[in-house]
N, C-alpha and C positions, 0 to 999 in steps of 0.2 A: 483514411481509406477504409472500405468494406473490409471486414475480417473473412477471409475465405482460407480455411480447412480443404484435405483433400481428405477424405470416407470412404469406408463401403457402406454403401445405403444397403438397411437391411433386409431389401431384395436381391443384393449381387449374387445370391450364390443361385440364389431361383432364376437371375436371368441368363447368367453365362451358359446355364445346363441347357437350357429354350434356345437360345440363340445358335450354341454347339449341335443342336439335335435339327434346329429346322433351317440353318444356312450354312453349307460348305466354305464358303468364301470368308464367313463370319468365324467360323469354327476356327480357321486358320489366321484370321487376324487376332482373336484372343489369346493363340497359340501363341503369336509374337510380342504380343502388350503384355499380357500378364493380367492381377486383379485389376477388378473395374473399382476404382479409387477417383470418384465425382467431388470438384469442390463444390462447397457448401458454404454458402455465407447465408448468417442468419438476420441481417439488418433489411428491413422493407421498405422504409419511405427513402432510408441513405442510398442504400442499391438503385432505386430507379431515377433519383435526380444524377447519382455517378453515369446510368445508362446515358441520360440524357445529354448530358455534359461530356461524353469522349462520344456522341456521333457525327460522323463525319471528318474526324481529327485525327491525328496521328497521336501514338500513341502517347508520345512525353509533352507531346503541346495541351493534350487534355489534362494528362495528369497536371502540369505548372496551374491549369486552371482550376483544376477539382482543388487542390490544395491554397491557392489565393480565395479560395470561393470559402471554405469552410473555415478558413481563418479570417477574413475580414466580414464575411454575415456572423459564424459562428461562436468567434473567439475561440476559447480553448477546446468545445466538442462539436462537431457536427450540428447543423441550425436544426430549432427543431420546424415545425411548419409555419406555427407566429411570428418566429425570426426573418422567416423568409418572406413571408406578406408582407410583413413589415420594413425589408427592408428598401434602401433608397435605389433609386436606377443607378446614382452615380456610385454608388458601391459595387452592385451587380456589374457596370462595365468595370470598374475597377479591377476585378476579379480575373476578367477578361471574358465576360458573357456577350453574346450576339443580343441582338434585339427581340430575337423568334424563341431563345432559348432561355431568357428572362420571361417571357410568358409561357413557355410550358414549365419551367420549375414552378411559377406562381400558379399556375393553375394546378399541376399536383398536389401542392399545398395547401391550396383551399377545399378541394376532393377531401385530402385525409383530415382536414381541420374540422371538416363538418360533418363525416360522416359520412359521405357518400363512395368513397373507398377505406371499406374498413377490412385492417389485413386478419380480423381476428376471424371475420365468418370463410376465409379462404378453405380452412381447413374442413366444413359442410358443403364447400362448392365442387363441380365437376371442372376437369379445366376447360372448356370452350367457354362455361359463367364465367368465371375468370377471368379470359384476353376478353370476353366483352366488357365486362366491367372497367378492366387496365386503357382499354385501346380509345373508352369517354376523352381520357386525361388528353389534353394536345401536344401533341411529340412521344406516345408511347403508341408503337406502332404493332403488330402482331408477333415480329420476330423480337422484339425486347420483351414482348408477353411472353412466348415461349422460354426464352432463356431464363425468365423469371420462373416460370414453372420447375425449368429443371434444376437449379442450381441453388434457387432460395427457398422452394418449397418441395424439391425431392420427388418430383413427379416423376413415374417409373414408364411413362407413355406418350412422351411428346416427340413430335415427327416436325420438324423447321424446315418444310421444303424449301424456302427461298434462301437459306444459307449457304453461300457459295463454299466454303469450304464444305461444305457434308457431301454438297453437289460433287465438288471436286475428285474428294476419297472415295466416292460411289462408284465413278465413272477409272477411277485408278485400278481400285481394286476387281473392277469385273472388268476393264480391259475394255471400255467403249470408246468409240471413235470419238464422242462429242457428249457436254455434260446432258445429263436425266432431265427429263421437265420435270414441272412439280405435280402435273399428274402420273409420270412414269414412276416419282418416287414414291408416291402413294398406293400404286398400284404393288412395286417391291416390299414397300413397307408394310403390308398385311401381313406376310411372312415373320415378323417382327413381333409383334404384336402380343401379349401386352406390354412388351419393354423396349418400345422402339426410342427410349432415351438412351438405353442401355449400349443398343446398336449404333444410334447416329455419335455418342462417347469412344467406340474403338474406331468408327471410319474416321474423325476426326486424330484419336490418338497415332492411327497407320501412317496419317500424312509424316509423321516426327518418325519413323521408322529407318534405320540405314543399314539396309540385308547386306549380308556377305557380298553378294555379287557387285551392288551397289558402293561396295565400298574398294574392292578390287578391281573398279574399274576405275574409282577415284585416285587409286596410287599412280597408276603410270601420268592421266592428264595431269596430276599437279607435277610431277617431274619434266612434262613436257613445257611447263607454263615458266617453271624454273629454269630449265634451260634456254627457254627465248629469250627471257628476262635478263640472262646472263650474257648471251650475245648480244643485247641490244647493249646491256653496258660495256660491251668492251669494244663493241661499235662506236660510242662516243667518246671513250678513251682515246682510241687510235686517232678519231679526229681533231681531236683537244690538245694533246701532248706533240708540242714544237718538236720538230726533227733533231736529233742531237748532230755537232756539227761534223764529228767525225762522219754520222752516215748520208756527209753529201756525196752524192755520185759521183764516182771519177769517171772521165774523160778527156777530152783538149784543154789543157790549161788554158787558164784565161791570160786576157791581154796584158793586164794588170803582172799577174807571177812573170810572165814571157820577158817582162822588161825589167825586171827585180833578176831576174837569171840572167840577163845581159849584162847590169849594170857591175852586179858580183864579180863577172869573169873579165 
């Protein structure tokens, strides 16, 4: 697995003061989160075959394949790009790779094997060079560009409009009927500006937030959830449990006693 760290990148302190001073909304969610502590992982060709490999997947179905995948290409360390070109299809399904995503690992592969994705010049590039450069490779799409910016290379300026959770917390925290486009977020995100990584980092952290209110309004529903749960069970008790025979009802004795009381007397 990538090794991913949580940091403060050594702009936190310049961007919480920016973000406190030019958004109210922002100001108050920092209030809540606390320091801005971004992971960091510093592995480049591992990271973007892991992006490639959990899209579309749930979370532990990816993982069982990122982990068959680096153990039967890799052996005991993560493959390096020759491992990968080289290795066989019937491996790759082994691993539990698709067909579509056997050729975009191999083609990242051959990118950084030749030279044509070199992660050393990133640090002379702007980032839109960058996701152009990343987005050549087939199956790395603008939003795995960006999250590469911010999370492997520390970029203090990236705006992922099309990431529904950002979209999500945006439209939370200001109280809108319906999520942002991704020109309405661009147009908010100048305000941001230059550490709108910093910004889309607390909208994201806000969603994981549980306020007071929120959480006293959470004690009585789970008590209510517990007491239905309790009458449903003692609902199927009552149905379940044969009648004891003392409490059969009295009334007219039956035909049966009527001639056992005759025969006695």
């Amino acid at each position: 697995m990538p090794q991913s760290i949580n940091i403060s990148p050594l702009w936190a302190n310049q961007a919480t003061d920016f973000l406190r001073a030019s958004d109210p909304v922002l100001a108050r969610l920092i209030e809540q989160v606390g320091a801005l502590e971004m992971a960091h992982r510093r592995e480049r060709f591992q990271s973007l075959v892991r992006a490639i490999i959990f899209q579309q997947l749930a979370g532990r179905a990816a993982l069982a394949i990122y982990e068959r995948f680096v153990k039967i290409v890799g052996g005991s360390r993560f493959p390096t790009p020759a491992q990968v070109i080289a290795a066989s299809d019937a491996d790759m399904r082994r691993a539990g790779l698709s067909r579509g995503k056997m050729a975009y690992i191999r083609d990242l592969a051959v990118h950084v094997r030749d030279g044509s994705l070199n992660f050393r010049r990133f640090a002379r590039m702007e980032d839109e060079e960058i996701i152009a450069d990343l987005v050549r490779v087939r199956g790395i799409g603008r939003w795995t560009s960006e999250m590469f910016l911010m999370f492997n290379l520390g970029r203090p300026d990236v705006l992922p409009v099309d990431d529904l959770g950002f979209r999500s917390a945006v439209a939370k925290a200001y109280g809108l009927s319906q999520l942002p486009t991704a020109k309405e977020l661009k147009s908010m995100g100048e305000r941001w500006r230059p550490y709108r990584s910093a910004a889309v980092w607390y909208f994201w952290q806000s969603t994981r937030l549980i306020t007071m209110d929120a959480a006293a309004k959470a004690v009585p529903k789970a008590r209510q959830v517990q007491r239905k749960a309790e009458q449903r069970r003692s609902s199927r008790v009552s149905k379940v449990t044969p009648p004891h025979p003392d409490d059969k009802p009295k009334g007219r004795p039956s035909r049966q006693s009527r001639r056992l009381s005759t025969a006695q007397n």
